[in-house]
N, C-alpha and C positions, 0 to 999 in steps of 0.2 A: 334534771337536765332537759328533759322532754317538754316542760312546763316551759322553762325558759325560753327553749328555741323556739317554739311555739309563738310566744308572747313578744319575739324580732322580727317576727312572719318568716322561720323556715317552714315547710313540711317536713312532719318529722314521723317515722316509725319506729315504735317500742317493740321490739322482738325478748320475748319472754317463754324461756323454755317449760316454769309450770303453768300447768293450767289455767290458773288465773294470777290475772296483775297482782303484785305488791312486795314481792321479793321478800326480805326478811323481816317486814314490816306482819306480814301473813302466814307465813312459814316460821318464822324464829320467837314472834312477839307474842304470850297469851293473850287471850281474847279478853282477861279481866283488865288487861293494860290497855289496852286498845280494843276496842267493840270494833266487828266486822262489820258494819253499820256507817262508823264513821271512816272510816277506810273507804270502803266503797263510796260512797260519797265524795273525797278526795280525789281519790281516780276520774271519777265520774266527771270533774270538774275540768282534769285535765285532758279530758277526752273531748270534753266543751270547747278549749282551745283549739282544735282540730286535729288533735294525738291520734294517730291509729296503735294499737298496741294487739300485733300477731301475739296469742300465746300458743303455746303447744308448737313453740318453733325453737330448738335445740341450735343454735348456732354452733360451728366445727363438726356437725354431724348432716343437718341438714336447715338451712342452705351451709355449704361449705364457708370458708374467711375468704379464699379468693373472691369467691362468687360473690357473696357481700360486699367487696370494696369493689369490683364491677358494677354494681347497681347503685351506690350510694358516692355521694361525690364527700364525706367523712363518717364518719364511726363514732363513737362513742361507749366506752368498753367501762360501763357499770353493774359487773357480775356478783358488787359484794363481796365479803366474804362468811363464805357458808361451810368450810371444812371446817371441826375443830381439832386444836393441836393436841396432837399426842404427847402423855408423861414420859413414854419410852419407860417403863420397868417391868419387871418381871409381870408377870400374869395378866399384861394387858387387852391380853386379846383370849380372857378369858368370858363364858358364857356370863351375862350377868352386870360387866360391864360395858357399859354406853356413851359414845359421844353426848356431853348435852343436848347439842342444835340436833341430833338423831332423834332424838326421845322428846324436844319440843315438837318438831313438824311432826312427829307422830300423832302427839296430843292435840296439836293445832287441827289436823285433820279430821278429829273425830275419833282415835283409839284412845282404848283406856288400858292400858296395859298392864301386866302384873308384876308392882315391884316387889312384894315382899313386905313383911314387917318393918325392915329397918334400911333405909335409905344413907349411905355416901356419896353426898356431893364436895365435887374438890374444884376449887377457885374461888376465886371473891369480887369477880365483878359482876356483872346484869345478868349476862348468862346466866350464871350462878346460882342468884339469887331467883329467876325464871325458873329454874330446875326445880330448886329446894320449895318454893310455894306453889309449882304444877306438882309435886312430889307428896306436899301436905295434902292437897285439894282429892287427892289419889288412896285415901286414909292411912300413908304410910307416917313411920318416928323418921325424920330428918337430919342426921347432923349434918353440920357443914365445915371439908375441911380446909381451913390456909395455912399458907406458910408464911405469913406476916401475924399483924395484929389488927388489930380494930381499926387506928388511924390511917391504914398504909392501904384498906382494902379499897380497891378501885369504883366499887356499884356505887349508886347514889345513896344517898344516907336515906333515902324514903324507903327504899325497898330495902334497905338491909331492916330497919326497925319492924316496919311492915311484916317479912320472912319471922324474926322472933317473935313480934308479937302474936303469930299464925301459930307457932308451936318449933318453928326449926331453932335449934341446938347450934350454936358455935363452938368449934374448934379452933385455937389461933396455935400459932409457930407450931403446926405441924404440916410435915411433909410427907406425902407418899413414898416409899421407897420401892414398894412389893405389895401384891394380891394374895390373898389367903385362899387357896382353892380347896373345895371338900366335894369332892364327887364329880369333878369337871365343871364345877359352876365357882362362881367368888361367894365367898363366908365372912372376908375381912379385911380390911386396909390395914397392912405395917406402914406408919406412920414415924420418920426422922422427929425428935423434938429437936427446934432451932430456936437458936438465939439472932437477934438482932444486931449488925454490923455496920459499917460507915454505907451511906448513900450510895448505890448504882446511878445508872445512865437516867436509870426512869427518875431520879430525883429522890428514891423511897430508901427506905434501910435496906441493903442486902440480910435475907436469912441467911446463918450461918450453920453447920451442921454444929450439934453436940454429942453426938453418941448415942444417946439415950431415945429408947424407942417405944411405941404406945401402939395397942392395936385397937380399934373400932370394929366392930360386927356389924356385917353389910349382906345382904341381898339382894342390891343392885345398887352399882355404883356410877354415878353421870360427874363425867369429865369436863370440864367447864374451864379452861386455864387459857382459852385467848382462841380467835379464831383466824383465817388465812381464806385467801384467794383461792379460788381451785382454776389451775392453768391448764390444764393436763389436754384440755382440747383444741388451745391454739398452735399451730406450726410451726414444726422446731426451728425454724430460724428467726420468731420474733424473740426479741432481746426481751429477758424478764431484768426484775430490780425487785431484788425481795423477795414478797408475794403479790405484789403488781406488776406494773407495764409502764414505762417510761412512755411521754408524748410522744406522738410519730410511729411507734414501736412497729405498727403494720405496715407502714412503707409506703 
């Protein structure tokens, strides 16, 4: 957006709450996908256009949203999304389990954290697949669980190949239902078997439940099943839609 306005001759400022430019591209994307090399580079490029980009400037905290629509005659509200969605089931908020995008920016940063022998990862799109081979690269065994099949998972078909050929394990039409806890920590995924039903919204088979259940042995488990806008710092009277912001939305 910055790029562009830039390139119609506004002045434009990029206010960026981490430390450095690049949002999820830096934070979310490992560094084997993307070299911090070339990223910076890109940035760098757009900073050529005459981009200022404040980081370490937390926007709803400091400067305020009023205060910002005083200063700037529009806005532009590209905060990503960086929350990832919860399964909602028992033992979720067990030690052990982890958002994916948590346990990426970790890794992004320079931690190396200790998963354990045996890794659950549950989703089947990028994230996912991101988790399962920063999970391999970490000397951990990987499965990976969905609740579809092969043709219905969302990632790119390079990085699903990629992830197996690395060593991660597929799991298909399983679901999470429950956390295995042994000592206060997770041990294992209760896993729904499903069957495949007529197309949802998304275009894809709906899973179906069957009864029948399977456990995985886990010692750390990354959640990866879709991510969301984090709103929680704009003013309760701007109207949300979803987990974005309708145009106008600031007034």
């Amino acid at each position: 957006c910055a790029y562009h306005l830039a390139r119609l001759g506004y002045p434009v400022t990029v206010l960026e709450a981490a430390t450095q430019a690049g949002g999820m591209l830096r934070l979310g994307i490992p560094e084997y996908r993307l070299p911090r090399a070339i990223l910076d580079r890109d940035i760098a490029r757009i900073e050529a256009q005459g981009v200022t980009i404040r980081c370490g400037t937390h926007v709803g905290v400091d400067p305020a949203w009023r205060t910002l629509l005083a200063e700037f005659k529009a806005v532009c509200v590209a905060t990503g999304a960086h929350t990832s969605r919860a399964l909602g089931v028992k033992g979720e908020d067990l030690t052990g389990v982890l958002p994916g995008l948590a346990f990426l920016r970790q890794v992004n940063a320079g931690g190396r954290p200790n998963l354990g022998r045996h890794v659950v990862v549950v989703g089947g799109g990028n994230t996912a697949m991101d988790c399962a081979r920063s999970a391999l690269r970490l000397g951990a065994n990987v499965t990976v669980a969905y609740r579809r099949t092969r043709d219905e998972m969302p990632a790119i078909n390079e990085e699903i190949e990629d992830a197996q050929r690395e060593g991660a394990k597929l799991t298909f039409l399983a679901n999470p239902v429950e956390f295995v806890e042994t000592h206060g920590r997770v041990s294992g995924v209760v896993c729904e078997r499903m069957a495949l039903g007529e197309p949802d919204a998304s275009g894809r088979r709906r899973p179906m439940p069957t009864g029948e259940r399977l456990t995985i042995e886990a010692d750390t488990v990354l959640t990866a099943i879709g991510e969301m806008s984090y709103l929680d710092g704009f003013p309760d009277d701007v109207t949300r839609e979803g987990s974005g912001l309708p145009v106008d939305a600031l007034g």
